[in-house]
N, C-alpha and C positions, 0 to 999 in steps of 0.2 A: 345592497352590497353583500355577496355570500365570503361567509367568514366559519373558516375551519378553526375543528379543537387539534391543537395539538396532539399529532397519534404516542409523542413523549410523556405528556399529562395522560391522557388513557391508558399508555401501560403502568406506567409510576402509580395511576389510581387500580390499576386491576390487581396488583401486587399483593400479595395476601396480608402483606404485613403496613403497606401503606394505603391498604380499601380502607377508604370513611364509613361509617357504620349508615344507617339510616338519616336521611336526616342530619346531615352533616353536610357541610360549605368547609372547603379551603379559601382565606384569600389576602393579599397582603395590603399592607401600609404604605403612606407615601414613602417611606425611607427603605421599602423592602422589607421587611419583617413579616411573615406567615404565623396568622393563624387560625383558629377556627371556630365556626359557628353552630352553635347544637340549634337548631331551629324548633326542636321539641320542647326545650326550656326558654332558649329566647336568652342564651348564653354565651358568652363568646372565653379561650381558652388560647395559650401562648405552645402547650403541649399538643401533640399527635394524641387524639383518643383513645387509639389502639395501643400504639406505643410507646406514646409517652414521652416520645423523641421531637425535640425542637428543630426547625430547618431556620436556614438563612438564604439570601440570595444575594447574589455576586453584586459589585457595584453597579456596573454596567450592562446592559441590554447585550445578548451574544450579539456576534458579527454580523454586518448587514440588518439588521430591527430598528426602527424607528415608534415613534410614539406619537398619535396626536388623536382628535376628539371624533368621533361620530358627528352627525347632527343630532343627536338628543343631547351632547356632552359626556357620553361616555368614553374613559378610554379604548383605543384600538392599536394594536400593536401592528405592524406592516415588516413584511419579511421582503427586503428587495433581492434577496437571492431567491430565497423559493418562488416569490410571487405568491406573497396571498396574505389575508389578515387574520387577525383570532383579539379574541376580546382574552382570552388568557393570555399573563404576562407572560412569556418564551423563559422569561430566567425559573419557572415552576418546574419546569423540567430537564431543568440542570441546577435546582436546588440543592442544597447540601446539609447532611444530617450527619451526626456521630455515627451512626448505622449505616448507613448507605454510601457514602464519600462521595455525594457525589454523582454516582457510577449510573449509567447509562448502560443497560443491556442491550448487545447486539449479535444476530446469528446471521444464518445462512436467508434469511430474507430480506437483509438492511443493506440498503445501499449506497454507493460513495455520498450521495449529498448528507444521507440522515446521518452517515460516520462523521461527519465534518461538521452538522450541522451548530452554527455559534461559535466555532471556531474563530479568531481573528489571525489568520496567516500572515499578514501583512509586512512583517519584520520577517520573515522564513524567506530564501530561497532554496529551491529544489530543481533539479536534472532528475528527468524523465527518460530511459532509454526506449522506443519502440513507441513513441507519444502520439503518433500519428493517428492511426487505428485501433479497435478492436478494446481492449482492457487499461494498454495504455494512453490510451485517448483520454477515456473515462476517467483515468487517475490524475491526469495532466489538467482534462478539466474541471473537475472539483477541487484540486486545489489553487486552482486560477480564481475561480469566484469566492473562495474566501482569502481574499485576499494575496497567495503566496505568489511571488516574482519564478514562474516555471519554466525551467530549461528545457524545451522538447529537444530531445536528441534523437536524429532520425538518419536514416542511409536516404532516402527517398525525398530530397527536399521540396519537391512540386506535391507531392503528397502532406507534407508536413505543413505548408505552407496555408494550404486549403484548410485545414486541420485545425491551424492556428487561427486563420481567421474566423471560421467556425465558432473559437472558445472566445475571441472578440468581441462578435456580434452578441454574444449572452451576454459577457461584463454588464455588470450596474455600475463598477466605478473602472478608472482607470491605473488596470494592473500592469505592471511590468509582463510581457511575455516572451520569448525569446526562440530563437528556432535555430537550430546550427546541427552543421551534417557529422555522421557518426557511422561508421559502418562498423561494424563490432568484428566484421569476417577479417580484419584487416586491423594488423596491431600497429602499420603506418598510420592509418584512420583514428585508431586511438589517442597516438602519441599526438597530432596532430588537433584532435578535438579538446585532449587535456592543458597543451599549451594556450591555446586560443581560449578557453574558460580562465586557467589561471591567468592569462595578460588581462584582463577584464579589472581583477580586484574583486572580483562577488567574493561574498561567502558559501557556504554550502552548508547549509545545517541538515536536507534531505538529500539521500541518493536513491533512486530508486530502480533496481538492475528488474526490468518490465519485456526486455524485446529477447524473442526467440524465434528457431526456428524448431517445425517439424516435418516428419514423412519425405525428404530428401531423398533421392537418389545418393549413392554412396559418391563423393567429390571432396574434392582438397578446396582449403583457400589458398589464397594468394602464399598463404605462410608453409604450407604444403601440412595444413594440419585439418582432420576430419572435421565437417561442417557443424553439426551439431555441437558438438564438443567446443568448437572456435565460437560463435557467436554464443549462445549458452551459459558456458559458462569461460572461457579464456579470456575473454574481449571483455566480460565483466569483471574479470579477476585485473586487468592489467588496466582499465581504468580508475579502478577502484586506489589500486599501488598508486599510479600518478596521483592521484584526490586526496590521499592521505592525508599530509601535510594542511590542506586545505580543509577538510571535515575536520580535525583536530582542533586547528586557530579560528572554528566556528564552532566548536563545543560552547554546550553538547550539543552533537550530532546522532542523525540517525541515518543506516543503512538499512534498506529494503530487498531483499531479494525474492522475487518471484519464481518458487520453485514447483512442484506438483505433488502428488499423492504420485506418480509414477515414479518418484525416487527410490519404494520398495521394490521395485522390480527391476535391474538391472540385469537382469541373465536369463535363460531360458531355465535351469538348473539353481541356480544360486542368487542369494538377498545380498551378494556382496560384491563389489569392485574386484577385478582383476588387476591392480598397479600395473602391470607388466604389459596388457594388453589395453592398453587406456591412450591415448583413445581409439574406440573399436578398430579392427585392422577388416581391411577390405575383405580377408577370407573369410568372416566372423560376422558381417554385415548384416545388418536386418535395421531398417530403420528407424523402427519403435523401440529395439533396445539400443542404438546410438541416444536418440532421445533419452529414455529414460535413464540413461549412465548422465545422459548430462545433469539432470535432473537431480539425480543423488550429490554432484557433484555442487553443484547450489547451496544443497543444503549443510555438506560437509565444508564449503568454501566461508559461508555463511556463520556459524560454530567459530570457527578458526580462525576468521576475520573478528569476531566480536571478543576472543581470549586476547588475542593479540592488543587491542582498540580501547577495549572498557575500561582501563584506567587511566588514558588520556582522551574520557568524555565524549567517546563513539561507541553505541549501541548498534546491533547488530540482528536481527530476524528472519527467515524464511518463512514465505506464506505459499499454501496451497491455495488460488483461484477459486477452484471449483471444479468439478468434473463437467467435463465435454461440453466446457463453453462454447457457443459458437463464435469464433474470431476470422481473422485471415491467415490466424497461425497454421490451416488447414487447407491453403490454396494449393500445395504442393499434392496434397495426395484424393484420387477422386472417390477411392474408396471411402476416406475419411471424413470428405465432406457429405456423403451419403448417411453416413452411421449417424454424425452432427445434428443432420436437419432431421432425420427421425425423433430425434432425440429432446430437438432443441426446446418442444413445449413443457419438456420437463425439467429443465437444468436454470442455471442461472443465467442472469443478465447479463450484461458487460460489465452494466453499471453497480450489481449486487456484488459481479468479481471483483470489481476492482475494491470494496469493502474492506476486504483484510488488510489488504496493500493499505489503505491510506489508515485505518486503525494503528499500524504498526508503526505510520509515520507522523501520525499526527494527536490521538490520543493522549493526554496530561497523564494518566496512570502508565504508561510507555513509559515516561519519562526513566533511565535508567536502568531500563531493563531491556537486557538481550541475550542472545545464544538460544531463540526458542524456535519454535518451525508450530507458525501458526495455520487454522483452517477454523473458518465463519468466525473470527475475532476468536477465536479461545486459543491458547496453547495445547497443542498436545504431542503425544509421544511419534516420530517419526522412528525409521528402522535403526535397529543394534546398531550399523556402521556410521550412522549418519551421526549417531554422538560418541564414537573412538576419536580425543584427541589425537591418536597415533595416527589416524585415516585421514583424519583432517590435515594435521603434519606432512604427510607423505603428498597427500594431493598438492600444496604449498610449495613444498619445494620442487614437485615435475613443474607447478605450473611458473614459477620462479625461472626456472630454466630454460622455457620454450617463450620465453616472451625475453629474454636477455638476448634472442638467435643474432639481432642486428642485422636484420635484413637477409640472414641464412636461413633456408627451408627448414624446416622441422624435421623431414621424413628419416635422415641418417641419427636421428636423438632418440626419436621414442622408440621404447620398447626395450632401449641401450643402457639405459646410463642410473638403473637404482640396483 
């Protein structure tokens, strides 16, 4: 039987401050209890040798672990999500120390499953926009196999469906999964998909705003409002409005917003929004900075959605992906899918992007914390405009206003009315 060490124990043990010295064994108790064996003396010790620091383990085996004997009778721990066994007990590497909390480092080379890994979602429901393919596939299904009941919201339901069955046939147990149509270009589609969620009675403890588009030709929706801009960020801002209510009476909740590192560049000239010309006007067109306006606007929607939220128990985040993941976000333009595929041996997975995303969504040290705009799990600083509550402000109330039209185009609003 081939049986892996956990790559969480390997790094926990490479750590400069939790390396065992020579000659040293970690290992625990029937009840859980860690400790250690000096093999030079023939000694055994309740403390870290280095540090001095005691750990414990959780009651429980993380999600999806089971336990039973070898044939010598040794234990073996069995992981039916990942598929695979390890004579290390899985709670070693989500043990918890004064020092450490816990905490599980994760960058730009960790992937949706190791983010989740031991996770028990099984009480969580979560909506996925854009679940079908690409990043939000990825996200939809790793939080399927630990257990969470996930809404794929998709425009494409024969795609989604496929999609669905797909994260199906992985299931080791049987999870709630859910598939209902969504088109974000269309704030009829919205209103429509938010009624049909709330008559249901779920809860909502995750949101995760996952589906974009890029490289479009310059075109109106149905609402007569720039594409980029409407699917982007409009259609997630006016689902979000309907869900309120609903993320609130499932606090605490989290919202996720998938936004870019192109949210710095919004102008040819300038790091910052034009209010007045938002969304881009057809003379002004180029559709890498429609894109990237959308994009800032994510992150600024993101901020202002989480001021507004965190004290009735919804957090709030933007994540950067990854640079020049290869997705379907790229079908639109052929130059782009060209730059992609040169590109792709050196960029992230699908599966590495969707990392942050579900970090943001699903992480115990999350818990209670928002307004950041993250990249490979860390926080960090996105541009000047992206943290002006005033910007934030101002984008809320245009986008307040275009989504109250009632069935009236947008085209005679924007540009008018601040």
């Amino acid at each position: 039987m081939a049986v892996d060490v956990l790559p969480e124990v390997e790094a926990l043990m490479s750590d400069s401050d939790d390396e065992l010295p020579v000659g040293w064994e970690m290992r625990t108790t029937e009840d859980g209890k860690v400790y250690y064996i000096d093999h030079n003396s023939k000694t055994t010790q309740w403390q870290h040798p280095k540090n001095n620091k005691r750990k414990y383990l959780s009651e429980k085996l993380p999600f999806g672990w089971t336990v039973c004997q070898d044939e010598e009778g040794r234990k073996i721990y069995m992981d039916q999500v990942g598929k695979r066994t390890t004579y290390v007990d899985p709670r070693l590497a989500l043990s918890i120390s004064d020092a450490k909390k816990g905490k599980i480092k994760f960058d730009s080379s960790s992937s949706a499953m190791e983010v989740l890994r031991g996770r028990d979602l099984s009480n969580k429901t979560a909506i996925v926009t854009g679940a079908n393919s690409g990043i939000g596939f990825e996200t939809a299904k790793a939080l399927s196999l630990h257990g969470c009941h996930v809404v794929m919201a998709c425009r494409d339901m024969n795609l989604a469906n496929k999609a669905a069955e797909s994260i199906r046939t992985a299931q080791t147990i049987n999870t709630p999964l859910d598939v209902m149509r969504l088109d974000l270009s269309s704030l009829k589609s919205v209103r429509k998909f938010a009624d049909e969620f709330k008559s249901r009675d779920w809860p909502l403890d995750i949101l995760i705003c996952n589906a974009a588009v890029f490289g479009l030709p310059y075109q109106k929706s149905e609402d007569g409002i720039e594409m980029h801009f409407a699917v982007n960020h409009l259609g997630h801002f006016y689902l979000t409005q309907l869900l309120t209510e609903t993320l609130c009476k499932s606090a605490p909740a989290r919202v996720v917003v998938v936004a870019s590192e192109s949210h710095r560049y919004p102008g040819f000239n300038t790091t910052s929004l034009d209010f007045a010309q938002l969304p881009i006007p057809k003379d002004n067109y180029w559709s890498i900075l429609a894109y990237n306006q959308s994009k800032l606007c994510n992150v600024l929607f993101s901020n202002e959605l989480n001021r507004r939220l965190f004290d009735r128990g919804v957090t709030c985040n933007a994540v950067h992906p990854g640079n020049l993941v290869y997705t379907n976000l790229t079908k639109n333009s052929t130059l782009s899918k060209l730059l992609f595929l040169l590109v792709r041996p050196f960029t992230k997975s699908k599966s590495q992007a969707a990392a942050t995303t579900l970090y943001c969504a699903a992480a115990p040290e999350m818990e209670g914390n928002g307004g950041y705009y993250f990249s490979n799990c860390l926080a960090v600083e996105p541009c000047d405009q992206a943290k002006d509550p005033d910007a934030g402000k101002i984008l809320w109330d245009l986008s307040e206003r275009l989504v109250k039209m009632d069935g009236i185009r947008a085209d005679e609003f924007i540009g008018k009315t601040y």
